[in-house]
N, C-alpha and C positions, 0 to 999 in steps of 0.2 A: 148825837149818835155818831160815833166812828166807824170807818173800814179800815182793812191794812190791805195795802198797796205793795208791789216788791217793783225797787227800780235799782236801777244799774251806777253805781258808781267809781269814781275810782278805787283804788286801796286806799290810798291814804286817806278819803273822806271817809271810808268804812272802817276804818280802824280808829279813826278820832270819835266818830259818833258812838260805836260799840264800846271803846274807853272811858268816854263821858257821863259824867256822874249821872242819875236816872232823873232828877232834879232838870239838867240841861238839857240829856234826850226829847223830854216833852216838852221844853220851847222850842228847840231845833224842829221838830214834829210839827206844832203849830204855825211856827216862821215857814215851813215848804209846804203846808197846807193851803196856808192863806196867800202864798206866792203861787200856786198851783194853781186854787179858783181866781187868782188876779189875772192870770195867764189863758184861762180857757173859757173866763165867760163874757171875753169881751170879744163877743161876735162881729161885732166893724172892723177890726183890726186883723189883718191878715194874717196867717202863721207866719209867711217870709217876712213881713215885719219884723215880729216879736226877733225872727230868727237871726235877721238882719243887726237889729238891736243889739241883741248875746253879744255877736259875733265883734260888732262895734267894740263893745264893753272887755269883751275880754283879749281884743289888741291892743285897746288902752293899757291893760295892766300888763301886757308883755307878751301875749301867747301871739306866736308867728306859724306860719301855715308849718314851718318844719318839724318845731315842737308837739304841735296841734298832729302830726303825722308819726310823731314818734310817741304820743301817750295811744296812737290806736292801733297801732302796731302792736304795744303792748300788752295787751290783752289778754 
């Protein structure tokens, strides 16, 4: 059994997944599913953790607080 959920993304993620064949929308769908319940049912794990982690993760790949200031500006 499925629900549909509405979250907030950028453009460009919303435009890639809305382009994508309907084939790869439903493993993109199942990949942020099964990232979703890995994400909220590990009750010992703090949110600042998890958030903590992100934030790790996505300085490694290059996102700087300015960047990180100008994609929310953008909105």
């Amino acid at each position: 059994m499925t629900s549909t959920i509405s979250i907030a993304v950028d453009a460009d993620a919303a435009q890639a997944f809305s382009q994508a064949p309907a084939d790869e929308r439903r493993k993109l769908e199942l990949l942020l599913s099964l990232r979703l319940r890995e994400l909220t049912s590990v009750p010992s794990r703090p949110l600042e953790d998890v958030l903590n982690d992100l934030g790790a993760q996505a300085e490694s790949r290059g996102l700087t607080p300015e960047i990180l200031d100008s994609l929310l500006r953008d909105e």
